[in-house]
C-alpha positions as CSV (number, residue, x, y, z in Angstrom):
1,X,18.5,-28.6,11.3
2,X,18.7,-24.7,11.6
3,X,14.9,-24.4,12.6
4,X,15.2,-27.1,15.5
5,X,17.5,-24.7,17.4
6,X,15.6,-23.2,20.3
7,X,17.4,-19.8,20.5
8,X,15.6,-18.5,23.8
9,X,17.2,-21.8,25.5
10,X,20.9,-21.2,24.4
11,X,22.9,-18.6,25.0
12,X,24.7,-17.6,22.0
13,X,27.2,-15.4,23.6
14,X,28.6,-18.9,25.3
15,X,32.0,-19.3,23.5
16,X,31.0,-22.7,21.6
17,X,27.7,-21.0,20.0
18,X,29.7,-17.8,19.0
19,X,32.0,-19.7,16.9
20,X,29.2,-22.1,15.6
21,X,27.4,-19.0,14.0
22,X,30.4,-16.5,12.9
23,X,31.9,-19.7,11.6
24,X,29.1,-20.2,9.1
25,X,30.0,-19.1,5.2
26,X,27.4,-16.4,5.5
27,X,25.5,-14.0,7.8
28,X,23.0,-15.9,10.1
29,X,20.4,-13.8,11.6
30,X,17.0,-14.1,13.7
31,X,13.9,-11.8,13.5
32,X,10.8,-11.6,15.0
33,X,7.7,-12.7,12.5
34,X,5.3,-9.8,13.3
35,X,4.9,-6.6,11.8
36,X,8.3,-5.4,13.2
37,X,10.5,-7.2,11.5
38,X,12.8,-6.5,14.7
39,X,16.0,-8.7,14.1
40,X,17.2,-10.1,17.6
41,X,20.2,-11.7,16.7
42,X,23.2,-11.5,14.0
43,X,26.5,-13.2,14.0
44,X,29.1,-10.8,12.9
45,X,29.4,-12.3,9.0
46,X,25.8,-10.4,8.7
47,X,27.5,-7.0,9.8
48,X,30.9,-7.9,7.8
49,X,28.1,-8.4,4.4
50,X,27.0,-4.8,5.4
51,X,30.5,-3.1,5.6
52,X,29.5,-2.7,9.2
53,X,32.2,-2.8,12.0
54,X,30.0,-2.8,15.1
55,X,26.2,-3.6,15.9
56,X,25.7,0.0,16.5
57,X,26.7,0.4,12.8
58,X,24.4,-1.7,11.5
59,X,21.4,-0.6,13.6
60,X,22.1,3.0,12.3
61,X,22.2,1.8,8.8
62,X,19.1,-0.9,8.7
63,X,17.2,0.7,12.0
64,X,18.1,-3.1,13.5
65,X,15.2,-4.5,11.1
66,X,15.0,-7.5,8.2
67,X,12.9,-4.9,6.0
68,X,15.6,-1.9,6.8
69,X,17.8,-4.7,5.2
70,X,16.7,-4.7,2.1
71,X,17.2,-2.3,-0.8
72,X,14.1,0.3,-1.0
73,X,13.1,-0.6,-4.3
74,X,13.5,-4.5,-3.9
75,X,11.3,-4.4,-0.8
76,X,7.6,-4.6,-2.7
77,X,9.4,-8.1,-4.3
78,X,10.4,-9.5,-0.7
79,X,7.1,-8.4,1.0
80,X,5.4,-10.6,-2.0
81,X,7.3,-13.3,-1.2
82,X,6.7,-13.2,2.3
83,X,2.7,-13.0,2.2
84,X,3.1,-15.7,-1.0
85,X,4.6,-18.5,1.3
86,X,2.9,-17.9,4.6
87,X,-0.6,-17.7,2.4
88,X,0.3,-21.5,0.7
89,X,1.4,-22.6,4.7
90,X,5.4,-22.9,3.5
91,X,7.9,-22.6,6.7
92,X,10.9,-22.1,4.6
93,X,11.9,-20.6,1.5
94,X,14.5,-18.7,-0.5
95,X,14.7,-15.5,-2.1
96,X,16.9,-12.7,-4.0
97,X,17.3,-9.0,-3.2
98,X,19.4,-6.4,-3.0
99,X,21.4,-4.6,0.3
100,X,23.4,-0.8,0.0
101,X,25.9,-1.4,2.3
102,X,27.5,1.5,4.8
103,X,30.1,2.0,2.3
104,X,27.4,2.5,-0.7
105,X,27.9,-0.7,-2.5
106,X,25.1,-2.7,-3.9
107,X,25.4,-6.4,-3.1
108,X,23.0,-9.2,-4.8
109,X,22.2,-12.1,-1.9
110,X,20.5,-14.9,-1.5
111,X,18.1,-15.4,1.3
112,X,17.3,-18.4,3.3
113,X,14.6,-18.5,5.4
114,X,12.9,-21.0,8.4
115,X,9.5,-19.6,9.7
116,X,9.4,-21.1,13.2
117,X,6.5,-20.8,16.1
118,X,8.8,-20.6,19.1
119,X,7.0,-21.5,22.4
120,X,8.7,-18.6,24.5
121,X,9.2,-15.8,21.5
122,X,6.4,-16.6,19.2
123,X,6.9,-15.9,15.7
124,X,10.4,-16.3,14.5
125,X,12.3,-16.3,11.1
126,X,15.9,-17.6,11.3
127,X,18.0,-16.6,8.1
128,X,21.2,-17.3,6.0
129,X,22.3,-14.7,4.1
130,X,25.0,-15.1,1.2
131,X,26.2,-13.5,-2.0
132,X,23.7,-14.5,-4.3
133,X,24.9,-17.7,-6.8
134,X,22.3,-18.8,-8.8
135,X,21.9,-18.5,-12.9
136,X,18.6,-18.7,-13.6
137,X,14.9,-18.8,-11.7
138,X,13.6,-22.1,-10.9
139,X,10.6,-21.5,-12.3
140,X,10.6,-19.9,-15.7
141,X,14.4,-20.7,-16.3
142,X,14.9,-17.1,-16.9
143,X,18.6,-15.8,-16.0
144,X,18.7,-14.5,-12.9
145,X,18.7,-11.2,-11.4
146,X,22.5,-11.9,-10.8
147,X,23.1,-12.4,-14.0
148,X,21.1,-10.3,-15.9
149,X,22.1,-7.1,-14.3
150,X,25.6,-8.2,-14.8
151,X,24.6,-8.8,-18.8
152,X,22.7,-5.7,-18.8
153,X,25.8,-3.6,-17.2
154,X,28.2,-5.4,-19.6
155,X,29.6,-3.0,-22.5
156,X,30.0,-6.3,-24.6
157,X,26.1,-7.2,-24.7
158,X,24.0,-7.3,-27.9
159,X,22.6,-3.6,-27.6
160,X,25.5,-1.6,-26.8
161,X,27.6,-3.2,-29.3
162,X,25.4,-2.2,-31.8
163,X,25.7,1.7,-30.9
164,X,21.5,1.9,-30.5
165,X,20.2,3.7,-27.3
166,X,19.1,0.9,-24.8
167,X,15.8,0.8,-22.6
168,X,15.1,-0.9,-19.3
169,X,11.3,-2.1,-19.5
170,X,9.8,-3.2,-15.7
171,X,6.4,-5.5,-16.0
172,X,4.3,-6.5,-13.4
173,X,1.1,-8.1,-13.3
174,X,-2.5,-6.6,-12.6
175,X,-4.0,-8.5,-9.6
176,X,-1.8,-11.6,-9.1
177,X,-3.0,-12.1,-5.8
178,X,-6.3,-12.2,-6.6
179,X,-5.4,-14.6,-9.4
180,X,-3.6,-16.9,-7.4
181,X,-6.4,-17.2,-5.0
182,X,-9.2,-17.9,-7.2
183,X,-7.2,-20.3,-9.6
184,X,-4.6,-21.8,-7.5
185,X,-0.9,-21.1,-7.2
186,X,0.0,-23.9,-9.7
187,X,-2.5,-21.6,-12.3
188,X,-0.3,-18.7,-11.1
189,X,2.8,-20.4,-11.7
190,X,2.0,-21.6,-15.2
191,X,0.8,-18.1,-16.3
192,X,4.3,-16.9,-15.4
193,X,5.4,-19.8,-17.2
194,X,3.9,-18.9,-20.5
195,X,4.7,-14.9,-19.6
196,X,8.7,-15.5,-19.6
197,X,7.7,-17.1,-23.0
198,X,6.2,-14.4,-24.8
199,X,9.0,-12.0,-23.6
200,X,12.1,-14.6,-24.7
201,X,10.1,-14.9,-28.1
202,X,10.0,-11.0,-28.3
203,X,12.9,-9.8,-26.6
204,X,15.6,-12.4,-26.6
205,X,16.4,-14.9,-23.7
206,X,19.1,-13.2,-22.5
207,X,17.4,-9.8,-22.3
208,X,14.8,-11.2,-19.8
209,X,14.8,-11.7,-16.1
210,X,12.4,-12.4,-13.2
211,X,13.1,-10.9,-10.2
212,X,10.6,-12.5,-8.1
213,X,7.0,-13.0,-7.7
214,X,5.2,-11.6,-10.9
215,X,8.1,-8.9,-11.3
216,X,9.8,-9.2,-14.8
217,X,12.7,-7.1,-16.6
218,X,13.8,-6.7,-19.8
219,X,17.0,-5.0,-21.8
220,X,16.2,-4.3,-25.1
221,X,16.3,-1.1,-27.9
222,X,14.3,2.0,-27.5
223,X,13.7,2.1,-31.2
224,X,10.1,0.0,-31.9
225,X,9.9,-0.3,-28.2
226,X,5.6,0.7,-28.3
227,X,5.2,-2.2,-31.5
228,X,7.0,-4.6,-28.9
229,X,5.1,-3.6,-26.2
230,X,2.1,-3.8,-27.9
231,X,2.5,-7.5,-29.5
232,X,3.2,-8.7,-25.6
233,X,0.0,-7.2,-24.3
234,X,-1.6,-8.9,-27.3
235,X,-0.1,-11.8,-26.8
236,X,-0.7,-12.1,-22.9
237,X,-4.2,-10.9,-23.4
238,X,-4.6,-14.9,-25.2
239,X,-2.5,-16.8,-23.0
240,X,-3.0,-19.8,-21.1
241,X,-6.5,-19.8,-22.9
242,X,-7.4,-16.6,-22.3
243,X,-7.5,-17.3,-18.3
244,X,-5.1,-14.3,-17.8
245,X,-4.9,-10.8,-16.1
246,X,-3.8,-7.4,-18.0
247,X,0.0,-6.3,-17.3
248,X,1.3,-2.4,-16.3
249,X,5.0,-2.0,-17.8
250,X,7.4,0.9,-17.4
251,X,10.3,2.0,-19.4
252,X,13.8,3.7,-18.8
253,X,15.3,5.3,-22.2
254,X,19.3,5.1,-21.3
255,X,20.0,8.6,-21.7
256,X,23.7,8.6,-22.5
257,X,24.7,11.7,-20.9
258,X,23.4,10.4,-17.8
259,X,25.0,7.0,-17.0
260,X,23.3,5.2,-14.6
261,X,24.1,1.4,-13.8
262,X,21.4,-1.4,-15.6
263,X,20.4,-2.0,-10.9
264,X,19.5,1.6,-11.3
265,X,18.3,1.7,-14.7
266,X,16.1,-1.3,-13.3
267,X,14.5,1.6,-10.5
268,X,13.6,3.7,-12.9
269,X,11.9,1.7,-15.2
270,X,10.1,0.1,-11.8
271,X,9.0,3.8,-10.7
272,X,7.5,4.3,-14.5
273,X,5.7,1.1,-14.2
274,X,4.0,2.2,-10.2
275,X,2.7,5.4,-11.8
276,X,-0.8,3.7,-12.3
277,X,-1.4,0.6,-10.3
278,X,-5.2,1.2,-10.3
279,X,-6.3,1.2,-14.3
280,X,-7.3,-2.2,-15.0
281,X,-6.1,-2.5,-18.6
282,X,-2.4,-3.6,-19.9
283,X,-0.4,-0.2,-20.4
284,X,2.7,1.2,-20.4
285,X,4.2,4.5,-19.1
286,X,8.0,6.3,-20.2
287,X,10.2,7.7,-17.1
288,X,10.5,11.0,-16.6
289,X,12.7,13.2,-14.7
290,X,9.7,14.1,-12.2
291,X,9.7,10.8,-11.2
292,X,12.9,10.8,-9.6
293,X,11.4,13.3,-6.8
294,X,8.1,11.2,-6.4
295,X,10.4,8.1,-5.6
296,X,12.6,10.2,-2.9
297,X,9.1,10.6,-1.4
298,X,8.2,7.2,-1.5
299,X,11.5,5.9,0.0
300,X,10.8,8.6,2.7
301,X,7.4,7.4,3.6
302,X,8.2,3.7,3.7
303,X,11.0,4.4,5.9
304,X,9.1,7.0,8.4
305,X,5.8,5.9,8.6
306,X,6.8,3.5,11.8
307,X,8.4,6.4,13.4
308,X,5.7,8.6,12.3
309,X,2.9,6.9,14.2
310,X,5.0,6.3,17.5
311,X,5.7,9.8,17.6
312,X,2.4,10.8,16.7
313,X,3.5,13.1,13.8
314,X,0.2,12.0,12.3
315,X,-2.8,14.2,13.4
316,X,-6.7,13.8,12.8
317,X,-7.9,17.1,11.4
318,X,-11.6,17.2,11.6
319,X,-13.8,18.7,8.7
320,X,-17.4,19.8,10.3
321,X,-20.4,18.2,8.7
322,X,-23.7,20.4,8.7
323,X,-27.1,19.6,8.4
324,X,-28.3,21.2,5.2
325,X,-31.8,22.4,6.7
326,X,-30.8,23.3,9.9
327,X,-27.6,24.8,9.7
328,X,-26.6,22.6,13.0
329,X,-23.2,20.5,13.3
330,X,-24.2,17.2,13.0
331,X,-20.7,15.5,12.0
332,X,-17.4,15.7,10.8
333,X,-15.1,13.4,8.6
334,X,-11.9,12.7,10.3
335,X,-8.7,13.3,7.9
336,X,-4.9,12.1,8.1
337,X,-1.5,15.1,8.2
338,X,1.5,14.5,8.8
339,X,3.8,16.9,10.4
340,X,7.3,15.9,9.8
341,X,10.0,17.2,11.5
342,X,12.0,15.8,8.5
343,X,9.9,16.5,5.7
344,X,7.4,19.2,7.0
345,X,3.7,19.4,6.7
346,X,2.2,16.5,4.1
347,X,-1.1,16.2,2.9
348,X,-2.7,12.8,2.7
349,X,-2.2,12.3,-1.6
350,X,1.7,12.3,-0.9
351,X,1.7,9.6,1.6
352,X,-1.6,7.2,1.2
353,X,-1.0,6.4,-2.0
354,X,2.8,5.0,-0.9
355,X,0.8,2.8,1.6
356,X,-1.7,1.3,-0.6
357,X,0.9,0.1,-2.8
358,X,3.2,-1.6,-0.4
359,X,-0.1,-2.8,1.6
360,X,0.5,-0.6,4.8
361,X,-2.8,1.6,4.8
362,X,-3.5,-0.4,7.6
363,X,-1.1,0.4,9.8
364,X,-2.3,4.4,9.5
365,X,-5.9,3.6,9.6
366,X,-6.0,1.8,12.6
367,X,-3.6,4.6,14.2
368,X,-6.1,7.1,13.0
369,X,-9.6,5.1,14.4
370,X,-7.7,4.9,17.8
371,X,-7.1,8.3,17.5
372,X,-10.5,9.3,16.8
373,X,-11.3,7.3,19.8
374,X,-9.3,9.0,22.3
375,X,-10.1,12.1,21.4
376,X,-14.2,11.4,22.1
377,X,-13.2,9.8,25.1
378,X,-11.6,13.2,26.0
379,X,-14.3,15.5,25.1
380,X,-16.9,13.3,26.8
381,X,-14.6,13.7,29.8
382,X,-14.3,17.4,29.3
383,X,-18.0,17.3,29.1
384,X,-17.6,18.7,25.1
385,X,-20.8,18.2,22.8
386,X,-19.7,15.3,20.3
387,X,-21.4,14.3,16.9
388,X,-20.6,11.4,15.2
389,X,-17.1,11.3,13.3
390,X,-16.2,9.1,9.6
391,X,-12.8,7.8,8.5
392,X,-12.2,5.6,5.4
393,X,-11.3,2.3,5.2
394,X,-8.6,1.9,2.3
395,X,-9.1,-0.9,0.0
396,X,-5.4,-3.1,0.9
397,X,-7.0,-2.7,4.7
398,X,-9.6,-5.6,3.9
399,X,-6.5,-7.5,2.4
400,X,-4.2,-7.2,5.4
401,X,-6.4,-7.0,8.8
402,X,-10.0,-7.3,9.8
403,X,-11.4,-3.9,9.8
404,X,-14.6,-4.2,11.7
405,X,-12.4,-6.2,14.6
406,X,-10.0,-3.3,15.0
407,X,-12.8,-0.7,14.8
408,X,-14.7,-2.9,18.0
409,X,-11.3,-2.8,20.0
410,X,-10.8,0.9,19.9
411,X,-14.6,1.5,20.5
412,X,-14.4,-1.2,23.5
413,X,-11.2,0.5,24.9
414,X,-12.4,3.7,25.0
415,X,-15.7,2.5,26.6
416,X,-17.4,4.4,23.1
417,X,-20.8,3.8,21.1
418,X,-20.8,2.5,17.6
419,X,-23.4,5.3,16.6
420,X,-20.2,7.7,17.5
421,X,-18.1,6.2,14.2
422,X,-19.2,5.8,10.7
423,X,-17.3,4.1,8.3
424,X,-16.6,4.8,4.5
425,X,-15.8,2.7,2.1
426,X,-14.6,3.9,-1.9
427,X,-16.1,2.3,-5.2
428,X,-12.8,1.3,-5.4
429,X,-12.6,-0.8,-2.4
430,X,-16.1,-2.3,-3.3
431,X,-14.7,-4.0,-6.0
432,X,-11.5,-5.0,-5.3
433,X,-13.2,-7.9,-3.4
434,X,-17.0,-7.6,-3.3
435,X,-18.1,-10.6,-1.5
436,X,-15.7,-10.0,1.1
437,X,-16.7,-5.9,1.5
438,X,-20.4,-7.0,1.5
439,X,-19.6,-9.4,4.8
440,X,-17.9,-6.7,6.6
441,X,-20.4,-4.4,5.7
442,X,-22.8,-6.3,7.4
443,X,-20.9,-6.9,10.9
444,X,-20.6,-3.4,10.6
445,X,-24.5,-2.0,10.2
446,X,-25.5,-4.9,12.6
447,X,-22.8,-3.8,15.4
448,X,-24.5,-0.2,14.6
449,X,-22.2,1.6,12.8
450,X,-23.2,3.1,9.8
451,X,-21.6,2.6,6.3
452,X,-21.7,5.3,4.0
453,X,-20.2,4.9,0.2
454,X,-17.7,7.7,-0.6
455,X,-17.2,9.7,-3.6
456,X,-20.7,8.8,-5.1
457,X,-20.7,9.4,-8.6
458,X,-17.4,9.1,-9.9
459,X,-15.0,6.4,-11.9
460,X,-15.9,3.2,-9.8
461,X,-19.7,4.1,-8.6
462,X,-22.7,2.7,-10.2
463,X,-26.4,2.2,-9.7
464,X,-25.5,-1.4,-9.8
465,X,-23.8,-0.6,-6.1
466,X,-26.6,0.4,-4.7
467,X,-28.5,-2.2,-5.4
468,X,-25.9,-5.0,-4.3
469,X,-24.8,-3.1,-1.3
470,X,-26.8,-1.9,1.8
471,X,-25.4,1.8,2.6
472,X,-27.0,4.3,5.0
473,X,-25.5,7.3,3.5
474,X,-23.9,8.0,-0.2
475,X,-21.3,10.8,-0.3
476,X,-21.7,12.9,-3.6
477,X,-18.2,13.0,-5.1
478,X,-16.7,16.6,-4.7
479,X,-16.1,16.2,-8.6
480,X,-19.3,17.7,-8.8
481,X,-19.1,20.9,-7.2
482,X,-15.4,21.5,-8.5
483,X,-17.4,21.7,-12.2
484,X,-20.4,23.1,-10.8
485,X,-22.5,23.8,-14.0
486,X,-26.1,23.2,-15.3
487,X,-25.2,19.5,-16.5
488,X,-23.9,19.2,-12.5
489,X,-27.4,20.4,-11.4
490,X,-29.2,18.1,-13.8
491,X,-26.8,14.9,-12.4
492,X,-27.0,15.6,-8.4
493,X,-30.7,16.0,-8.6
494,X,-31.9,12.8,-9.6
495,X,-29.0,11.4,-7.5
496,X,-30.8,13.0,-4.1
497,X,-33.9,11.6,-5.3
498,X,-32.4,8.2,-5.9
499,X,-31.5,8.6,-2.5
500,X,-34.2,9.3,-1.0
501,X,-36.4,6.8,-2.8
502,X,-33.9,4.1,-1.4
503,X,-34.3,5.6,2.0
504,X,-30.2,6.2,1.9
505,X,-29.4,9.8,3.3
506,X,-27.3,12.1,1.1
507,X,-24.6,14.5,1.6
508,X,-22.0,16.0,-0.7
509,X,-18.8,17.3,-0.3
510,X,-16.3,19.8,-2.0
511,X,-18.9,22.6,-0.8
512,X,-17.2,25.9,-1.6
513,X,-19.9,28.7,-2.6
514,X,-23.1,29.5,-1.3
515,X,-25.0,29.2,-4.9
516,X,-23.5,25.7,-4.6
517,X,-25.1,25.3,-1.2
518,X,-28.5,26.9,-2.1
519,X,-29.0,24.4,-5.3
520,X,-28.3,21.1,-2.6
521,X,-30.8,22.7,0.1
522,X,-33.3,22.7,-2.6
523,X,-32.3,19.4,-4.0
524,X,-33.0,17.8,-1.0
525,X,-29.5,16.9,0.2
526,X,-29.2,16.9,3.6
527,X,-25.7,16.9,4.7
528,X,-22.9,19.5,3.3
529,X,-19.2,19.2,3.6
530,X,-16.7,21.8,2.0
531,X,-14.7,25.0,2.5
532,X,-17.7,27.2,2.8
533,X,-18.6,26.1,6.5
534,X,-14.5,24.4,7.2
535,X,-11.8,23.6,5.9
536,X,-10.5,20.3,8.4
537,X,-9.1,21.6,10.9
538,X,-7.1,20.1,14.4
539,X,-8.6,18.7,17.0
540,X,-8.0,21.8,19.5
541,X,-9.9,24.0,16.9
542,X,-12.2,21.4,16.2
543,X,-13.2,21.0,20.0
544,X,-13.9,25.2,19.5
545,X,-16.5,24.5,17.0
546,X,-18.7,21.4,19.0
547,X,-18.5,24.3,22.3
548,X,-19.8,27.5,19.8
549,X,-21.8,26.0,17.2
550,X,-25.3,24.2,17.7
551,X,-25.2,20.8,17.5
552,X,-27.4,17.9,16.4
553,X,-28.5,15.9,19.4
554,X,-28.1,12.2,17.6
555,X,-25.0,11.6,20.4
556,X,-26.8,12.9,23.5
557,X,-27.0,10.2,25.1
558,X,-23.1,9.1,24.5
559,X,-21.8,12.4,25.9
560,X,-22.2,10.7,29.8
């Protein structure tokens, strides 16, 4: 069997192996398990797939990784699949996706996988890779994603014979995962079950395909498209007894000056559908044009990010935090850019929200902590005053890596103090897993950090928080001060003395004018953050403001 070969004992340039693995009817490849994805072995069928003549070829094409592989937009399905079997303990599996080979062509393959624990190399994945032969999913009976792109690119299907304008319709499903967890997979499975149902009953059983996990696609008419829509949201809104979650949908009008093939037709109506992954309610959104420039930056995030973080393109900026009564520095909230050589200078909303959706905010936020980190360590060393610095967890962190464990190794590394880091958390992130939040909360205030809930006062944030959570510090959402207005005043105040009354300290942020800042002093708050003191600012310039600008003395003791 493939996963009883122990590759770090056999030489597989030896003459006899070589043959044994380009003689298979398919590409054969290893790659490590972790977070690298590094493939360290590929017999040359695998390059001969990807149009590649030489290893060096196929590096340059696929940066020598399984997830360089894959086609950009298919990637979200095969990272699914990936946490899906490794959550329900499977060690082997098969899957579809698509490759864009060095000559440009988009081949559908098939995907065999053995997860093995090797005792030398640790994780492992060895992998057979062919064209991709099945008719339909195993699970719903659906066709294909084969054989539905092939319908769907076929001038002799239903729609075009007709002479209507087509549409490509993406669904996918509001918090599978957490579905699947509470319920079971089988309750997951039978919900996709009775999904592929409502959408043969609506749409036609050849117009329907799952593509993996809880990703479905349909070809249908644009004319009645909302009505159609509408009756499956109904529909799935009853299912399986009502034990169901809400679904997001995009759609893709063909526009028939602009011919696009039903794969990319597929990508559109995908991008439509990722415009909102946040609104808990079953919607759905029509591509536009604009879209096309938000998915060149997605594509150029996913792929970049690795580099991005060894090259230390990412910097902390530091905004100054100021005591409200005193005037003194007495923090700073510690904010992600990226300076591209590729791309240029990006702000934060153009590449976080590109990690939260393909679960990677982790990888940035523990860059950014360790960051953080070395930089007290060097202004204690410099003998710089230091006050304490916040950073925010992102909600996916909590679903992909222990937080308050990788905040302890960077603060044990750099020999630091807990009281040096406080750590945010969203409305947002509270509720995307409560009881889980709540427990890390609590390592965290015990270990002596202090948790502070950000943008107080908007969408997700209610009294309710406050009383289920313990938080030293609220942070007024900058919401606030951007509509600064009697009704504003009449809000924040009570919210100060909410505040106070709870013994949770208050600042607010978005600060921009000093009638702003005289309302807050008399409100009571007693930290401000905003444009009138700082914008953020680099660490060099930041480093400026600790040696020139009085400072609370909370971290005396730390700067040793």
């Amino acid at each position: 069997m493939m996963n009883e070969i122990d590759l770090t004992k056999v030489d597989l340039e030896k003459p006899f192996m070589a043959g044994l693995m380009d003689g298979m009817p398919g590409g054969f490849f290893v790659y490590r398990g972790d977070e690298t994805k590094k493939i360290i072995y590929a017999n040359q069928k695998l390059l001969d797939i990807f149009d590649c003549d030489t290893w060096d070829e196929f590096v340059e094409l696929t940066g020598g990784t399984f997830i360089g592989m894959v086609y950009a937009r298919d990637r979200m399905i095969v990272h699914d699949y990936v946490r899906r079997a490794r959550e329900s303990g499977r060690t082997s599996g098969v899957t579809n996706y698509r490759i864009h080979t060095k000559k440009g062509v988009f081949k559908y393959v098939q995907n065999y996988a053995n997860f093995v624990n090797d005792y030398v190399e640790g994780g492992l994945v060895y992998v057979f890779i062919a064209a991709a032969r099945s008719t339909h999913d195993r699970l719903t009976g659906l066709p294909s994603m084969l054989n539905f792109l092939d319908y769907a690119n076929s001038p002799k299907n239903e729609i075009f014979r007709s002479g209507k304008i087509p549409a490509m319709v993406a669904f996918d499903f509001f918090g599978f995962k957490v579905y699947n967890t509470r319920y079971g997979i089988q309750e997951g499975n039978k919900l996709l079950v009775e999904f592929s149902i409502i959408l043969k009953d609506i749409f036609g059983k050849n117009s329907v395909s799952r593509f993996g996990e809880d990703h479905f696609y349909v070809l249908t008419c644009a004319g009645g498209i909302r009505e159609r829509l509408d009756e499956v949201f109904e529909r799935l809104s009853k299912a399986n007894h009502g034990r169901t979650v809400p679904v997001r949908s995009g759609v893709y009008i063909y526009d028939m000056d602009d011919a696009v093939s039903a794969s990319e037709a597929c990508d559109r109506a995908k991008m439509a559908c990722d415009v909102d992954r946040h609104s808990y309610m079953s919607f759905y959104n029509i591509f536009d044009k604009n879209l096309l420039e938000k998915e060149r930056t997605r594509s150029f995030v996913f792929l970049n990010i690795g580099d991005a973080l060894k090259n230390h393109e990412i910097e902390v900026y530091y905004q100054p935090q100021v005591d409200a009564r005193t005037g003194k520095l007495c923090g700073a909230e510690g904010l992600a850019r990226w300076n591209s050589p590729k791309a240029g200078f990006m702000m934060p909303g153009k590449f976080i929200p590109v990690l939260e959706a393909a679960n990677l905010t982790y990888k940035l936020d523990i860059y950014i902590i360790r960051q953080i980190a070395r930089d007290f360590r060097k202004c204690i060393e410099e003998g710089t005053p230091i006050v304490p610095v916040s950073f925010n967890f992102s909600r996916t962190d909590f679903e992909t890596c222990n937080p308050y464990e990788e905040l302890q190794k960077a603060v044990k590394e750099y020999n630091l103090e807990p009281k040096m880091f406080r750590v945010e958390i969203t409305g947002s992130t509270l509720m995307s897993d409560p009881a889980k939040i709540k427990e890390q909360m609590t390592l965290f205030r015990k270990a002596g950090y202090e948790v502070l809930m950000d943008d107080f006062g908007s969408t997700y944030s209610s009294l309710a928080t406050l009383r289920d959570f313990d938080f030293d510090e609220i942070k007024i959402d900058m919401g606030f001060m951007r509509n600064f207005s009697d009704k504003s005043k009449k809000i924040i105040r009570p919210m100060i003395m909410l505040a106070q009354s709870l013994d949770v300290h208050t600042l607010t942020e978005g600060v921009e004018t000093a009638e702003q800042l005289s309302f807050l002093q008399q409100a009571g708050c007693e930290r401000i953050q905003g444009y009138y003191f700082s914008k953020p600012i680099p660490y060099s310039e930041f480093v400026q403001k600790l040696k020139t600008m009085d400072c609370c003395d909370d971290l005396k003791d730390c700067e040793k």
